[in-house]
C-alpha positions as CSV (number, residue, x, y, z in Angstrom):
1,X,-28.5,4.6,20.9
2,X,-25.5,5.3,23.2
3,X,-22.2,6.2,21.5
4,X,-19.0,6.4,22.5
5,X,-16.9,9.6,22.3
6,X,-13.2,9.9,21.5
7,X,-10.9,12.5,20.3
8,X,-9.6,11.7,17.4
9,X,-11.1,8.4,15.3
10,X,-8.8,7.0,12.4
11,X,-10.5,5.3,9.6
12,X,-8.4,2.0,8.4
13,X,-5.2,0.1,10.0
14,X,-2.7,0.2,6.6
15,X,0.5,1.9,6.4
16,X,-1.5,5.5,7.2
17,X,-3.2,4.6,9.9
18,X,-0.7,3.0,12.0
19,X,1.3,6.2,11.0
20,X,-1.3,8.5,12.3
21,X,-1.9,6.6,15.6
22,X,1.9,6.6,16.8
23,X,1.9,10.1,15.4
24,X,-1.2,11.0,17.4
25,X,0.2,8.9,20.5
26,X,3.9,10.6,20.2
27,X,2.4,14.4,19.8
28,X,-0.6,14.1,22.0
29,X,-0.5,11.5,24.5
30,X,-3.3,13.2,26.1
31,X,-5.4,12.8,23.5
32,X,-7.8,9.6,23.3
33,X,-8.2,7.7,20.1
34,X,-9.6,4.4,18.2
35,X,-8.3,3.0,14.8
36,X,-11.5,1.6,12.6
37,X,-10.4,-1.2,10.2
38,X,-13.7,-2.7,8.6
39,X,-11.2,-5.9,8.2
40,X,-10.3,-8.3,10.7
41,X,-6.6,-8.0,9.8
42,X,-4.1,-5.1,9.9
43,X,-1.9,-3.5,7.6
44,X,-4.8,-2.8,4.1
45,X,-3.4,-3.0,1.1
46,X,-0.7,-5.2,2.4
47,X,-3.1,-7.8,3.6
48,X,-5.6,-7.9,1.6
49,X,-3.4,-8.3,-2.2
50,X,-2.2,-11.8,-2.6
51,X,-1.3,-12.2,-6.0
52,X,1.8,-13.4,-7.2
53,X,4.7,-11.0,-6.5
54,X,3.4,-8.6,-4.7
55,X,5.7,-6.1,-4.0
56,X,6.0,-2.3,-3.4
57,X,6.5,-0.5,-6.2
58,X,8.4,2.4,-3.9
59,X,11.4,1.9,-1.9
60,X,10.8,1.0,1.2
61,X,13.3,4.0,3.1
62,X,11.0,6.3,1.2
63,X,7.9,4.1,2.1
64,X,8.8,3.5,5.2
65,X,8.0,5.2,8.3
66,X,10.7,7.7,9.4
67,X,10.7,6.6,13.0
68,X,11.1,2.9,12.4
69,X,14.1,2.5,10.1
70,X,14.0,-0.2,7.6
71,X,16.5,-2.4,8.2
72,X,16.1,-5.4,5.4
73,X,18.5,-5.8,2.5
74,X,15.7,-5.8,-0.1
75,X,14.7,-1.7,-0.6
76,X,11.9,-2.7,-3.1
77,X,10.5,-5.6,-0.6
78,X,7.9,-8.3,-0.9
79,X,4.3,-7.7,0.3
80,X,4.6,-10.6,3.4
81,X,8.0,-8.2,4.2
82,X,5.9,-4.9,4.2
83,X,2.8,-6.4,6.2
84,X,5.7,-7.9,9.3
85,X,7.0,-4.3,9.0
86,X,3.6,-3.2,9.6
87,X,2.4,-5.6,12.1
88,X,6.2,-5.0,14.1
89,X,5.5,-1.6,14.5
90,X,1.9,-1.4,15.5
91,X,2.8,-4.0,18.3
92,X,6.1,-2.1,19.4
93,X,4.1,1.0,19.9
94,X,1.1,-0.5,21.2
95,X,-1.2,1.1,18.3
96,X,-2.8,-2.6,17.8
97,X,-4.6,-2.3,21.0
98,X,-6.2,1.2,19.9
99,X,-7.7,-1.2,16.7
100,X,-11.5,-2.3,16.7
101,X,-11.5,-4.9,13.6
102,X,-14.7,-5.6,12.2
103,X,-16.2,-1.9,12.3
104,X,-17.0,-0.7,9.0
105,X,-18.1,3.2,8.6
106,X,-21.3,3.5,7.2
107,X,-21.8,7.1,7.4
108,X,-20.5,10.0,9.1
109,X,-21.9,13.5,9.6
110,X,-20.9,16.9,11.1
111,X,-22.4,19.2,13.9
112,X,-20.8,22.7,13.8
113,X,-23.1,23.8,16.7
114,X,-21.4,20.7,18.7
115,X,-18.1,20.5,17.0
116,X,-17.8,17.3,16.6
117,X,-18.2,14.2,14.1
118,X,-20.6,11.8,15.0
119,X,-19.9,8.2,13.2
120,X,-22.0,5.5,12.6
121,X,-20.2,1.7,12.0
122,X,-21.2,-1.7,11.2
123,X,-20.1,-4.1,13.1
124,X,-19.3,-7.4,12.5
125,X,-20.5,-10.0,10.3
126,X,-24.4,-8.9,12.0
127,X,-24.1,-5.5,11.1
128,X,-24.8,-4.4,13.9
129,X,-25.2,-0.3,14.5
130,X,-22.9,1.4,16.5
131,X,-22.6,5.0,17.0
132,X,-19.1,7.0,17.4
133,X,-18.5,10.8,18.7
134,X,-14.7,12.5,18.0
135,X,-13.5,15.9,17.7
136,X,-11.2,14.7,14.7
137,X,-11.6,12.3,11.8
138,X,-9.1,11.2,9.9
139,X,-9.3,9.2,6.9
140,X,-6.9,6.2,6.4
141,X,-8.9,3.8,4.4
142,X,-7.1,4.3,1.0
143,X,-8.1,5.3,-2.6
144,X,-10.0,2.4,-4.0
145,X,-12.6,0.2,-3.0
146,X,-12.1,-3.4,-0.8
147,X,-15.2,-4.5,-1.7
148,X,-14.8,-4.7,-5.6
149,X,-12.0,-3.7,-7.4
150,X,-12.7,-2.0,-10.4
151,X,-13.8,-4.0,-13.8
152,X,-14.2,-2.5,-16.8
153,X,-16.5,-4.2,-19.2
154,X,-15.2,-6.4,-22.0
155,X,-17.6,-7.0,-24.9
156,X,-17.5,-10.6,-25.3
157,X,-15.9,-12.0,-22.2
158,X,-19.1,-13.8,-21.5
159,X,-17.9,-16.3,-24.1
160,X,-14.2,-16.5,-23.2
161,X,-13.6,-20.1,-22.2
162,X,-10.5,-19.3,-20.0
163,X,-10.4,-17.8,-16.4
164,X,-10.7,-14.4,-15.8
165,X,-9.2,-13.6,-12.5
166,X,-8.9,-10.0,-10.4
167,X,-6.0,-9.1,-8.6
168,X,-7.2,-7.8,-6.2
169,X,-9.5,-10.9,-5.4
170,X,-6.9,-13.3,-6.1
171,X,-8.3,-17.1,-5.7
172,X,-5.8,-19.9,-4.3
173,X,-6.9,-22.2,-6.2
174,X,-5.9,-20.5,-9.7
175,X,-3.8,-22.6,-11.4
176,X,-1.7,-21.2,-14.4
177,X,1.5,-23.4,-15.0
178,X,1.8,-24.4,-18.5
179,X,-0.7,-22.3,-19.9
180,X,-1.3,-18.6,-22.6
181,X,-1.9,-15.7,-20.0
182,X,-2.6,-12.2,-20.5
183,X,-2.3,-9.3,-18.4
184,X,-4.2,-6.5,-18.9
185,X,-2.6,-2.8,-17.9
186,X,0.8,-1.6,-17.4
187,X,0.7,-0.3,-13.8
188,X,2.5,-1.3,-10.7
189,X,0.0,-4.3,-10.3
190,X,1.2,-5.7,-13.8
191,X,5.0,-4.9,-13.5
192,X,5.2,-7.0,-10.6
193,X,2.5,-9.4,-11.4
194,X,4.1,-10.5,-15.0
195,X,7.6,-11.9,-14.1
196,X,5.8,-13.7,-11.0
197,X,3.3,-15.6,-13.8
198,X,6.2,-16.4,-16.6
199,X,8.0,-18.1,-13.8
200,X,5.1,-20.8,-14.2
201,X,3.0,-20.1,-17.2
202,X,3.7,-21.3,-20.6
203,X,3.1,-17.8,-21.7
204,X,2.4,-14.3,-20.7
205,X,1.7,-11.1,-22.4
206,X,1.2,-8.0,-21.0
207,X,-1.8,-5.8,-22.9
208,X,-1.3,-2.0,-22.4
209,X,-3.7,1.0,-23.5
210,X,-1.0,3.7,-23.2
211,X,3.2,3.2,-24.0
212,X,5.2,3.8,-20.5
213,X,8.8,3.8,-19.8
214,X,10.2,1.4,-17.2
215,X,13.7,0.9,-16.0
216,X,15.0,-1.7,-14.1
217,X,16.5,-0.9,-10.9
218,X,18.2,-3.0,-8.0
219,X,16.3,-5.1,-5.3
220,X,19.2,-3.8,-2.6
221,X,20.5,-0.3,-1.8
222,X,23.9,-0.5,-2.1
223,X,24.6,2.2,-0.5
224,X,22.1,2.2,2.6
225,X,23.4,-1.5,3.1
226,X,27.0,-0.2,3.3
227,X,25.8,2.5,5.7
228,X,23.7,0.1,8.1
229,X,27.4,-2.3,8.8
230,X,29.3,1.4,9.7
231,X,26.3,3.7,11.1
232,X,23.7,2.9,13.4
233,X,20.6,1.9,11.9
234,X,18.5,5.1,12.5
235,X,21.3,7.5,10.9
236,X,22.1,5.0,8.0
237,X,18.1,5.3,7.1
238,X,17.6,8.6,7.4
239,X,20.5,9.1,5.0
240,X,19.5,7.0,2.9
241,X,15.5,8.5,2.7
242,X,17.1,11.8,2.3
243,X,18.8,10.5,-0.5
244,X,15.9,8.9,-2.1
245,X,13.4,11.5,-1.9
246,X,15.7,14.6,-3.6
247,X,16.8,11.8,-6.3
248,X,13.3,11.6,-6.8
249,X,12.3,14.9,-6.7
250,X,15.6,15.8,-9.2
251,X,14.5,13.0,-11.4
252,X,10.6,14.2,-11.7
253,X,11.9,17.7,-12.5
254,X,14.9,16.7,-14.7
255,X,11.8,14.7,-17.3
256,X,9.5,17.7,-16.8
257,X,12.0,20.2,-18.2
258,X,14.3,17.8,-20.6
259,X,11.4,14.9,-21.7
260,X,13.5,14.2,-25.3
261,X,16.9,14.0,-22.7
262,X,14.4,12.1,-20.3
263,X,13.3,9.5,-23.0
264,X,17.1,9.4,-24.3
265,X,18.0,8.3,-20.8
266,X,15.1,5.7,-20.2
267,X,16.3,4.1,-23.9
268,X,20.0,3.5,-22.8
269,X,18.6,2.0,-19.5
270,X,16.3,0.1,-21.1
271,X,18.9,-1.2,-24.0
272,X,21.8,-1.6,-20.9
273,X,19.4,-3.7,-19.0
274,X,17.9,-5.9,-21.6
């Protein structure tokens, strides 16, 4: 079997992977490199989640890339926002023509005497084999798995008359105005996914294992907005990611040392914004 050798080969075409190829591109142009993305659509998690308002669950000037400045009003966007953003970029740098959809990495394994990977892919819906060389191997493809999200078992949901649906394998054809719905978990998939559902649903409740503290924050940036109208857009956003990232970092380190001040703070929030 023949196989076809490259520098570098970047597994997955989400948010990472587009960020490694123009970083690749930008600080090696003499470098040659492919993007594997076992879908046959870019941007991963952006793409493949369709459940009811989806959205990021990080602002997007600290999600963002830094050399593409986010120029929407909405700092925690919508996913259909996120995957444009995504799709924009890897067409204005011409990383979507470095993409091979359809090639799923089967197995990959290391030569020291060579130096080099060699990768074996599936490709298409056939299967067929095809073999990969590259210097470099960098993994894009995320911390969780496309195929099947996970599912813990529920004693009992054998006989549970209503629907049980996955997020991550969201059906169109769910239908859930007017009726009792219950969300199970607290994470970033829930806070987003709950006031999507009550829009519609007669009823939702959220189930949680473990009590978390959430506070409500704004859908703009106040300030990055009033920056963009007076600074060009590339200085407003990296003022504004800047800003972001050591209010984050001060924030982590200010409920690490002070958690009773931390859980005071998260109760006034909470009791302001209800």
């Amino acid at each position: 079997m023949k196989s076809e050798h490259l520098d570098v080969l970047i597994v997955g075409a989400g948010i990472s992977g587009i960020a490694a190829g123009y970083h690749l591109q930008t600080a090696c142009p003499d470098r040659t490199y492919a993007i594997l993305e076992a879908r046959d659509q870019i941007g991963g998690t952006w793409d493949l989640f369709r459940y009811p308002g989806i959205r990021s669950d990080s602002d997007m000037y600290t999600l963002g890339y830094s050399f593409k400045p986010w120029t929407n009003r909405k700092a925690i966007a919508d996913g259909s926002s996120i995957l444009e953003y995504l799709r924009e970029t890897a067409s204005e740098h011409g990383i979507d023509r470095k993409i091979r959809f359809g090639h799923r990495v089967a197995r990959a394994s290391w030569s020291s005497d060579e130096a080099r990977w060699t990768v074996e892919v599936e490709r298409g819906a056939s299967k067929e084999i095809v073999r990969f060389t590259c210097n470099f191997l960098f993994m894009c493809s995320g911390y969780y798995d496309y195929a099947q999200g996970h599912t813990p078992e529920f004693p009992g949901s054998d006989r549970f008359a209503g629907r049980i649906v996955h997020p991550q394998k969201w059906p169109e054809d769910v239908d859930y105005a007017g009726k009792r719905v219950v969300v199970i978990g607290s994470g970033a998939t829930a806070v987003t996914l709950v006031p999507a559902m009550a829009e519609k649903a007669a009823h939702v409740t959220m189930l949680q294992r473990s009590p978390t503290y959430i506070i409500s924050m704004p859908g703009e940036d106040r300030l990055a907005n009033w920056l963009r109208r007076r600074l060009s857009s590339r200085v407003a956003y990296g003022i504004t990611r800047w800003k972001n990232v050591l209010l984050g970092l001060w924030f982590y380190r200010f409920c690490r040392r002070n958690p009773k001040r931390a859980r005071m703070l998260f109760s006034i929030a909470s009791d302001r914004s209800a």
